[in-house]
mmCIF file as gemmi writes it, N, C-alpha and C atoms, coordinates in Angstrom:
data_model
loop_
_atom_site.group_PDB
_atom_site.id
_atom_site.type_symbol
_atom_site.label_atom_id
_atom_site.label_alt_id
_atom_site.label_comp_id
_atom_site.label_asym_id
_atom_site.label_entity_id
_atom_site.label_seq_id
_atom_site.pdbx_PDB_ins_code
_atom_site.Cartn_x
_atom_site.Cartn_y
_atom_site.Cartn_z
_atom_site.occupancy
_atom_site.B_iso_or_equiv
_atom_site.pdbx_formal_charge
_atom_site.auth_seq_id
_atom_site.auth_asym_id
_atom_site.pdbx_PDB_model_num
ATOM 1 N N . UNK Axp A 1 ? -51.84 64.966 -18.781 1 0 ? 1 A 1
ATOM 2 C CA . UNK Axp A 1 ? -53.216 64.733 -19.109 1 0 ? 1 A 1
ATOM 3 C C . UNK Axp A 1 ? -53.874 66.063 -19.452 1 0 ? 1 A 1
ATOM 4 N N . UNK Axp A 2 ? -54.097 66.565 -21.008 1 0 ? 2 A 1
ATOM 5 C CA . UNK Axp A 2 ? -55.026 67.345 -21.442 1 0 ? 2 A 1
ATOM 6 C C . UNK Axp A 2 ? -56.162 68.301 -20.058 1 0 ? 2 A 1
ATOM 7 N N . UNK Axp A 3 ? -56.776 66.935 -20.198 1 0 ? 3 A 1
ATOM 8 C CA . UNK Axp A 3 ? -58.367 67.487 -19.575 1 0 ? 3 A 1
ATOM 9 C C . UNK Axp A 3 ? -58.474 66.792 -17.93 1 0 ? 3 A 1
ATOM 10 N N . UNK Axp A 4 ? -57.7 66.332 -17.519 1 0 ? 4 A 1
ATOM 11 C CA . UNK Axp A 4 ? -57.337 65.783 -15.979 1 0 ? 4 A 1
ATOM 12 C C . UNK Axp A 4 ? -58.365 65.097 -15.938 1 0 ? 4 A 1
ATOM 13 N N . UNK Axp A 5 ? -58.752 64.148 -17.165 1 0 ? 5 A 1
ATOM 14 C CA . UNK Axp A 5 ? -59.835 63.338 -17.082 1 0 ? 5 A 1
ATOM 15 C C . UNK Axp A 5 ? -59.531 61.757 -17.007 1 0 ? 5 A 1
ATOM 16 N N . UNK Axp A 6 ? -58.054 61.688 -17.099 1 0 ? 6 A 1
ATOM 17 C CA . UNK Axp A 6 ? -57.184 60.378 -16.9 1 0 ? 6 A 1
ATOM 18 C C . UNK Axp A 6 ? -57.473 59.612 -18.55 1 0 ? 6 A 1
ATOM 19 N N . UNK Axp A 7 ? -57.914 60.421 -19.589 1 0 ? 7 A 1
ATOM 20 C CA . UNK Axp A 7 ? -57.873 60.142 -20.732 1 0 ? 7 A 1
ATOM 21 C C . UNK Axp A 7 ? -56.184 59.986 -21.164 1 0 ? 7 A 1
ATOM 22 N N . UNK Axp A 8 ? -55.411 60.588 -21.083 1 0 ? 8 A 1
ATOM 23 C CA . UNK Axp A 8 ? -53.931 60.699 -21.715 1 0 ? 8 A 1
ATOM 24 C C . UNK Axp A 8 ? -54.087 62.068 -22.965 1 0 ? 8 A 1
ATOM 25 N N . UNK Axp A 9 ? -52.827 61.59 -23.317 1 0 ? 9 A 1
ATOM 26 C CA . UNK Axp A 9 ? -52.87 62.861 -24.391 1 0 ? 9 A 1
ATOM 27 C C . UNK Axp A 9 ? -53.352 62.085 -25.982 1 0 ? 9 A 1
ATOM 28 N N . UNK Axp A 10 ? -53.935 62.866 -26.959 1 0 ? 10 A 1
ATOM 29 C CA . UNK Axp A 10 ? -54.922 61.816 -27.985 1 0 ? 10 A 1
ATOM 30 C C . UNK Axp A 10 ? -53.981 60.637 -28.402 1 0 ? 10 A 1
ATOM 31 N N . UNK Axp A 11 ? -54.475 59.677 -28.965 1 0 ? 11 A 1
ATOM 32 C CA . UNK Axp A 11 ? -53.833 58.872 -29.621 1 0 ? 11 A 1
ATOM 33 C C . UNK Axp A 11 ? -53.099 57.578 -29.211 1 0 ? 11 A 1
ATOM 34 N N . UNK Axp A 12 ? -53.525 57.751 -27.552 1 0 ? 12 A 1
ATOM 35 C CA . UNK Axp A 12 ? -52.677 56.899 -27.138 1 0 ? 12 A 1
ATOM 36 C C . UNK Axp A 12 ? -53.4 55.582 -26.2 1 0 ? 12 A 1
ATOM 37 N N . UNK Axp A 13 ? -55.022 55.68 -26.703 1 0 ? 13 A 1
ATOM 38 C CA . UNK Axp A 13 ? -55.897 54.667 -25.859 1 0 ? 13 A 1
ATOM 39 C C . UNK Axp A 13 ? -55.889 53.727 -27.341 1 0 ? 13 A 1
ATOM 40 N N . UNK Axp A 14 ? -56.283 52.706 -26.763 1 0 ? 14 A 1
ATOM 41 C CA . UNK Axp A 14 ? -56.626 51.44 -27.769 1 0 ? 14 A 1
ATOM 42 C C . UNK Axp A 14 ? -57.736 51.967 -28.842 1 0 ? 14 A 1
ATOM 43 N N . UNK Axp A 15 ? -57.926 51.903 -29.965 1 0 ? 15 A 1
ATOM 44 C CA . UNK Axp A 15 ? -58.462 52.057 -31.187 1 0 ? 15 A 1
ATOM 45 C C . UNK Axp A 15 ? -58.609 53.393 -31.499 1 0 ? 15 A 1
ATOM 46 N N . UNK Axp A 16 ? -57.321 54.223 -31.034 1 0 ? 16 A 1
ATOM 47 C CA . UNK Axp A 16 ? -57.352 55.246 -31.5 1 0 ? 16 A 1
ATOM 48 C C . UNK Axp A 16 ? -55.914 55.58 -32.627 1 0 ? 16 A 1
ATOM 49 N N . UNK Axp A 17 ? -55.881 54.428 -33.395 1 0 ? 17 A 1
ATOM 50 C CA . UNK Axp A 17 ? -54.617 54.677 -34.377 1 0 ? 17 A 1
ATOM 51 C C . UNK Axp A 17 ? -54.793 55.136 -35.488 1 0 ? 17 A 1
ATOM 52 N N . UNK Axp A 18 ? -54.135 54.913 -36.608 1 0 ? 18 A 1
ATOM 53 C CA . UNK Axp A 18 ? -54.259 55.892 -37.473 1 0 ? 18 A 1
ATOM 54 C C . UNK Axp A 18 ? -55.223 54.971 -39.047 1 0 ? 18 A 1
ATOM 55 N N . UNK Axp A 19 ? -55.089 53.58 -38.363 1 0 ? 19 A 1
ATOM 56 C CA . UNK Axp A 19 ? -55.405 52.797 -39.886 1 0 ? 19 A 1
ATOM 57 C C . UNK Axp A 19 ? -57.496 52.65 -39.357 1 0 ? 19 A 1
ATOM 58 N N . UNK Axp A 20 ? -57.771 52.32 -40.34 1 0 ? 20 A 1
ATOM 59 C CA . UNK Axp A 20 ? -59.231 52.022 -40.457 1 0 ? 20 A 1
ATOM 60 C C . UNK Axp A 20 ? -59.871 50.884 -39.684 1 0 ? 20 A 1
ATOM 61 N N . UNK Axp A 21 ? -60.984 50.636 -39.023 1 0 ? 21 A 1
ATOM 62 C CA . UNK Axp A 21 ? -61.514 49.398 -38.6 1 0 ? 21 A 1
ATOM 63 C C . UNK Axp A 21 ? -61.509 48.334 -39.599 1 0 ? 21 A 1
ATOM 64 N N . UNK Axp A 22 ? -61.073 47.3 -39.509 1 0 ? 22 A 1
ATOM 65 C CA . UNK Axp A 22 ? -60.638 46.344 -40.138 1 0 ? 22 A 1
ATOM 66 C C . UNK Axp A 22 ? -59.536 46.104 -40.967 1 0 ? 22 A 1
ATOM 67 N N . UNK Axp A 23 ? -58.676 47.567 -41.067 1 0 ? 23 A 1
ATOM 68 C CA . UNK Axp A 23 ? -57.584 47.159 -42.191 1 0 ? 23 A 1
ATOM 69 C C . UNK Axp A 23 ? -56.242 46.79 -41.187 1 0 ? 23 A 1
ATOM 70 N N . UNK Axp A 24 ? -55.277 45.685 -42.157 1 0 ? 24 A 1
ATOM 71 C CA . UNK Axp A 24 ? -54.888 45.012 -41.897 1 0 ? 24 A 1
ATOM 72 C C . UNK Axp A 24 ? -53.307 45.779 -41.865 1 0 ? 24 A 1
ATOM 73 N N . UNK Axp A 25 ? -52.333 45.209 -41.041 1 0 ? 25 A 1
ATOM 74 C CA . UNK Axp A 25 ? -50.962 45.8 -40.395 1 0 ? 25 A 1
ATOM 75 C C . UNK Axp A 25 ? -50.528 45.046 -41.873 1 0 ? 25 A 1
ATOM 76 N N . UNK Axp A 26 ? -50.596 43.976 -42.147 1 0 ? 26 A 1
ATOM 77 C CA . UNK Axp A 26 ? -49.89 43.319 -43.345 1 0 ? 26 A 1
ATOM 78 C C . UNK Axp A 26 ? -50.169 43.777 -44.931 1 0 ? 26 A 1
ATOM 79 N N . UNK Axp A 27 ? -49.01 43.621 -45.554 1 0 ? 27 A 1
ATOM 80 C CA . UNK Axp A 27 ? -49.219 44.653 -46.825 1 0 ? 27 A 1
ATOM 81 C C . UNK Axp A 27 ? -50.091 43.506 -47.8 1 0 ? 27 A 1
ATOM 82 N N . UNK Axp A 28 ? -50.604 42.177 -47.168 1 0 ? 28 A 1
ATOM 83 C CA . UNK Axp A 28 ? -51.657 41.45 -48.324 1 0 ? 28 A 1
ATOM 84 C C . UNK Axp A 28 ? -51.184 40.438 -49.259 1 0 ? 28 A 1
ATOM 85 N N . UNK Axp A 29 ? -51.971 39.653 -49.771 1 0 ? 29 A 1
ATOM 86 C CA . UNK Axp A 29 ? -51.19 38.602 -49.964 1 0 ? 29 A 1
ATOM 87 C C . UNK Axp A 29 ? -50.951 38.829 -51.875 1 0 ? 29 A 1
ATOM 88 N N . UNK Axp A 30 ? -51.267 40.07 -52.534 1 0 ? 30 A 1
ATOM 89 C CA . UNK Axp A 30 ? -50.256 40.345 -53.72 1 0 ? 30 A 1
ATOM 90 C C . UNK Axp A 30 ? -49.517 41.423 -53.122 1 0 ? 30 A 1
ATOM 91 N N . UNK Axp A 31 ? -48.553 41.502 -54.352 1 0 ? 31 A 1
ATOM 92 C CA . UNK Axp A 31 ? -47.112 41.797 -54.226 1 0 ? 31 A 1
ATOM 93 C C . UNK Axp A 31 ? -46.363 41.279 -54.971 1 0 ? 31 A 1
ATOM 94 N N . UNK Axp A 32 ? -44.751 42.049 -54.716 1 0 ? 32 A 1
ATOM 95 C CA . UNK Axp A 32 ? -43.324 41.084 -55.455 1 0 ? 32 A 1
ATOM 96 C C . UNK Axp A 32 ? -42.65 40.786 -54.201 1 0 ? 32 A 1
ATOM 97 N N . UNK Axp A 33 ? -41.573 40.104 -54.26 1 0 ? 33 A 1
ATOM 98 C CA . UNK Axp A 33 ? -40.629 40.502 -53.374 1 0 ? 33 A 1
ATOM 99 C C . UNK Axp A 33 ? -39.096 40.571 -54.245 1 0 ? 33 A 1
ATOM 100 N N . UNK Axp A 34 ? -38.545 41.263 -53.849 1 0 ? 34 A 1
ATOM 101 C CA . UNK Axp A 34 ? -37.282 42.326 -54.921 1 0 ? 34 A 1
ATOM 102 C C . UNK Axp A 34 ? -36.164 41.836 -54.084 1 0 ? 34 A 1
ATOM 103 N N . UNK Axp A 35 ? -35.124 41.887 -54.816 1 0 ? 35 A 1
ATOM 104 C CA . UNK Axp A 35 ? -33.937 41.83 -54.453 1 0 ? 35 A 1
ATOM 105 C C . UNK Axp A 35 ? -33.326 42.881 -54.18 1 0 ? 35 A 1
ATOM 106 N N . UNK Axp A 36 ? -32.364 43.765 -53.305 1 0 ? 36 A 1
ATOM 107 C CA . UNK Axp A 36 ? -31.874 45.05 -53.265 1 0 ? 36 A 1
ATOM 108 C C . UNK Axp A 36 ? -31.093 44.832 -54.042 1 0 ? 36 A 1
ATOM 109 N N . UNK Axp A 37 ? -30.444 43.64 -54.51 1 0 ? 37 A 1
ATOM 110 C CA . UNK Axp A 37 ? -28.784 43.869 -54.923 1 0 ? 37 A 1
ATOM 111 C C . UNK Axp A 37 ? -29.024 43.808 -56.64 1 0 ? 37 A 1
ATOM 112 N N . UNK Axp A 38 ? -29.954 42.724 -56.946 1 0 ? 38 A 1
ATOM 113 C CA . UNK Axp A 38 ? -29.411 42.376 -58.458 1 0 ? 38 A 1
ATOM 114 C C . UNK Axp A 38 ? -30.95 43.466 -59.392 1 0 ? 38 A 1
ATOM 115 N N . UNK Axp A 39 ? -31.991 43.18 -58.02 1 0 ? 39 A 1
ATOM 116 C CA . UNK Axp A 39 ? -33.273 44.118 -58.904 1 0 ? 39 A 1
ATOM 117 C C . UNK Axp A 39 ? -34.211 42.592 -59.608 1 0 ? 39 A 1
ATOM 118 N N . UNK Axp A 40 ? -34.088 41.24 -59.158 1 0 ? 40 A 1
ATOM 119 C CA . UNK Axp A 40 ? -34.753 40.623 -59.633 1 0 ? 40 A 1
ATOM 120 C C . UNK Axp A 40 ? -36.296 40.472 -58.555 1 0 ? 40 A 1
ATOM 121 N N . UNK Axp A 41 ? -37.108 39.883 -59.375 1 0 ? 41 A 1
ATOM 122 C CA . UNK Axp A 41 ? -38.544 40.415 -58.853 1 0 ? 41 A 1
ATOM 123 C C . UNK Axp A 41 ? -39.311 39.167 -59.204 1 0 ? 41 A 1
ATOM 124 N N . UNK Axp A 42 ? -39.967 38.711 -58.107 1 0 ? 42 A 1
ATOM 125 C CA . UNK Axp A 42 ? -40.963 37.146 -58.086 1 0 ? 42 A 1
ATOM 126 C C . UNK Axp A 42 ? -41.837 37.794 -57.123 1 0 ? 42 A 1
ATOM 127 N N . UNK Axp A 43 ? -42.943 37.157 -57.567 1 0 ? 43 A 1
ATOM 128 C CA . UNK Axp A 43 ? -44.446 37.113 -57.201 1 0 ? 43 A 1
ATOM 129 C C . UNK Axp A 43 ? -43.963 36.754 -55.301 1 0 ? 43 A 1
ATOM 130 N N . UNK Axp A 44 ? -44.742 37.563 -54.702 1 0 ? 44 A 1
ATOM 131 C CA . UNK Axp A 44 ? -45.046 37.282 -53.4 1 0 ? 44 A 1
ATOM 132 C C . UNK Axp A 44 ? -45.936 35.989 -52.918 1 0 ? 44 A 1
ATOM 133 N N . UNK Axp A 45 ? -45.458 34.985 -52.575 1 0 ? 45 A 1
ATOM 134 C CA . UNK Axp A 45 ? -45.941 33.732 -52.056 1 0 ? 45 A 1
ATOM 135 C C . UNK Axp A 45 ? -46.86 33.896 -50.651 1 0 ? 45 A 1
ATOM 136 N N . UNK Axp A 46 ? -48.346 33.346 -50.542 1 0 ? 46 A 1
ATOM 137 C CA . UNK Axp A 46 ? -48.617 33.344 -49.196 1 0 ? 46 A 1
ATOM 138 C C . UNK Axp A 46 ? -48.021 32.649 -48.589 1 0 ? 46 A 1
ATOM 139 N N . UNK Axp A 47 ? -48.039 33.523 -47.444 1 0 ? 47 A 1
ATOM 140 C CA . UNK Axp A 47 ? -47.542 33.108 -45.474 1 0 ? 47 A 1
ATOM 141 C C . UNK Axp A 47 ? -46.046 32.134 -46.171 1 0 ? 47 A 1
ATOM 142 N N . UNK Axp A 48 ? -45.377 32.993 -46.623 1 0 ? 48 A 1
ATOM 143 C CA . UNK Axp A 48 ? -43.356 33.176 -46.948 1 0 ? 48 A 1
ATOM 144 C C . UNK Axp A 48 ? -43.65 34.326 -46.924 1 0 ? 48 A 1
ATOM 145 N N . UNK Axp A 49 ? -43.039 34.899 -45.882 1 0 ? 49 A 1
ATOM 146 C CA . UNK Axp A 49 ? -42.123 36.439 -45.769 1 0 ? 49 A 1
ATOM 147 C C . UNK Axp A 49 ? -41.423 36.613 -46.774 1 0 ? 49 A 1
ATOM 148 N N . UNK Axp A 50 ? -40.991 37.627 -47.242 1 0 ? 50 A 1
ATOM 149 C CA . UNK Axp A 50 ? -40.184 38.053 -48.422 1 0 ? 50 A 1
ATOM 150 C C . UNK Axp A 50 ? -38.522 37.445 -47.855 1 0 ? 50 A 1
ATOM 151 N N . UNK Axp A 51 ? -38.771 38.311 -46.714 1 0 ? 51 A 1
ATOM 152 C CA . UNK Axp A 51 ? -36.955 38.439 -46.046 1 0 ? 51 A 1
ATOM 153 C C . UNK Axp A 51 ? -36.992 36.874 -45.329 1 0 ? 51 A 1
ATOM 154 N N . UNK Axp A 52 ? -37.535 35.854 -45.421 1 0 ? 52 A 1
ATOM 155 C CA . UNK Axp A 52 ? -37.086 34.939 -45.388 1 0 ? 52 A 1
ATOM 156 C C . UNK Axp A 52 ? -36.631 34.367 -46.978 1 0 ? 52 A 1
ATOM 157 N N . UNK Axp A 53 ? -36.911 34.452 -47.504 1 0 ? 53 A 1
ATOM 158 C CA . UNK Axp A 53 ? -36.635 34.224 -49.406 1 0 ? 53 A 1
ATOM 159 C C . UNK Axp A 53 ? -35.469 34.746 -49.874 1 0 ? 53 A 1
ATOM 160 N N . UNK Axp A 54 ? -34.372 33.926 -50.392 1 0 ? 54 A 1
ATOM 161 C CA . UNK Axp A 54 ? -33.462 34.165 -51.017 1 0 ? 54 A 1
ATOM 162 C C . UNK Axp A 54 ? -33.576 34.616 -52.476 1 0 ? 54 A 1
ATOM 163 N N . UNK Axp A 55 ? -32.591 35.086 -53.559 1 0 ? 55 A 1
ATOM 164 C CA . UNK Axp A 55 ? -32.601 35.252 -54.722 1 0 ? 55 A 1
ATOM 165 C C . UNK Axp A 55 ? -32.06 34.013 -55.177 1 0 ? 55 A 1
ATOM 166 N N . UNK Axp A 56 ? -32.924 34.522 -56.47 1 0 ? 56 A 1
ATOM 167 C CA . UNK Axp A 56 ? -32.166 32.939 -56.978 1 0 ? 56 A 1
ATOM 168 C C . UNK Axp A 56 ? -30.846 33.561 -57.819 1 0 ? 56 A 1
ATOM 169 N N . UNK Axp A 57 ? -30.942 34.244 -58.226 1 0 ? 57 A 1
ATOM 170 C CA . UNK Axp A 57 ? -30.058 34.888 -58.612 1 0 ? 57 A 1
ATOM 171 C C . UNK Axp A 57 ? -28.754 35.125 -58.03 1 0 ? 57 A 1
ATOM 172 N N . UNK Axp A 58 ? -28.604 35.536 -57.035 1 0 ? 58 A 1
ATOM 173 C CA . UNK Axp A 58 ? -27.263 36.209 -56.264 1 0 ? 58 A 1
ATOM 174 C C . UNK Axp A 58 ? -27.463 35.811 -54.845 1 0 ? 58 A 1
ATOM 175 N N . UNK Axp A 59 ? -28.64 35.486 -54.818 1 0 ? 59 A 1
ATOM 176 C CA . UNK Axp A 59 ? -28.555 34.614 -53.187 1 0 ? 59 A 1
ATOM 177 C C . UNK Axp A 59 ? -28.972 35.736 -51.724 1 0 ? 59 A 1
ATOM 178 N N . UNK Axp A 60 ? -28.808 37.08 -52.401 1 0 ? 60 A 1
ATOM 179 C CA . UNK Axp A 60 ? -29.117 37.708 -51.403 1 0 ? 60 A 1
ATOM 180 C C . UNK Axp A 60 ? -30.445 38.066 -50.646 1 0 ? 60 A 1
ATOM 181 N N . UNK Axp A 61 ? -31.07 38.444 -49.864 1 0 ? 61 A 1
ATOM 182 C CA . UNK Axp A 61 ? -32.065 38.313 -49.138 1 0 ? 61 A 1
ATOM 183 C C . UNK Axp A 61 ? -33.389 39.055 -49.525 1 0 ? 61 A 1
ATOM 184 N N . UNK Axp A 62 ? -34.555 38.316 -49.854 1 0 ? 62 A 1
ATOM 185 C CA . UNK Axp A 62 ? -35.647 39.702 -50.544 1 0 ? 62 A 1
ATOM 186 C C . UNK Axp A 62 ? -36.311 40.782 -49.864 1 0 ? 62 A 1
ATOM 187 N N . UNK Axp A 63 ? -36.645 41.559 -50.494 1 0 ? 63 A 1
ATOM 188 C CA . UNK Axp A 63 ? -37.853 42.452 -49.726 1 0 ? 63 A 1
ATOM 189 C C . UNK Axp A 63 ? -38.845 42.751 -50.515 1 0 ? 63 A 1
ATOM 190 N N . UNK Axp A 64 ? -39.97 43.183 -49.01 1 0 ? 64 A 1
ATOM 191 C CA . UNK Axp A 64 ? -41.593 43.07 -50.023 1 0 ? 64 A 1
ATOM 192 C C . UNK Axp A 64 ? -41.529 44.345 -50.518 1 0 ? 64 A 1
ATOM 193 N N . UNK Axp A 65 ? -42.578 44.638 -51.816 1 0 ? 65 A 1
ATOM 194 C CA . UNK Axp A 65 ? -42.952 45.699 -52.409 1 0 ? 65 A 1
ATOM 195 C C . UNK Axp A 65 ? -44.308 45.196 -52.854 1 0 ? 65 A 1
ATOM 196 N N . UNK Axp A 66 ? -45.169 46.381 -53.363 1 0 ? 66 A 1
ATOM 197 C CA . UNK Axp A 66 ? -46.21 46.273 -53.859 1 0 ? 66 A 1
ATOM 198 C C . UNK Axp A 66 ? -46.334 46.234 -55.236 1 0 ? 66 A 1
C-alpha cells in the first residue's frame, strides 16, 4: 500500500480502468467476421459471436475484426 491508506496500489479499485464511462468491453455490433484459413469475410451478425460461425467456405471457425 502506497500511502498506508488501505487504498492499494493505483488501478486496482473499481472504476479505475483504463476504458471511458460508458464504453463498452464489446467491439459493437458492426464489423466482419474473417476466416484465418481461407481470408473469406461476412458482415458481423448481432448477438452471433464470430467464433461461434463457421465458414462457408472451408468450414473453419471465424473471428471478429473491425
Amino acid at each position: 500500500m502506497p500511502r498506508k491508506d488501505a487504498t492499494g496500489p493505483t488501478g486496482t479499485r473499481a472504476g479505475t480502468g483504463r476504458r471511458r464511462a460508458g464504453e463498452s468491453v464489446a467491439t459493437g455490433i458492426d464489423g466482419y467476421c474473417i476466416c484465418p484459413k481461407c481470408g473469406d469475410k461476412t458482415k458481423h451478425q448481432r448477438a452471433v459471436p464470430c467464433n461461434l460461425t463457421k465458414c462457408s467456405k472451408c468450414g473453419e471457425t471465424m473471428v471478429r475484426s473491425d
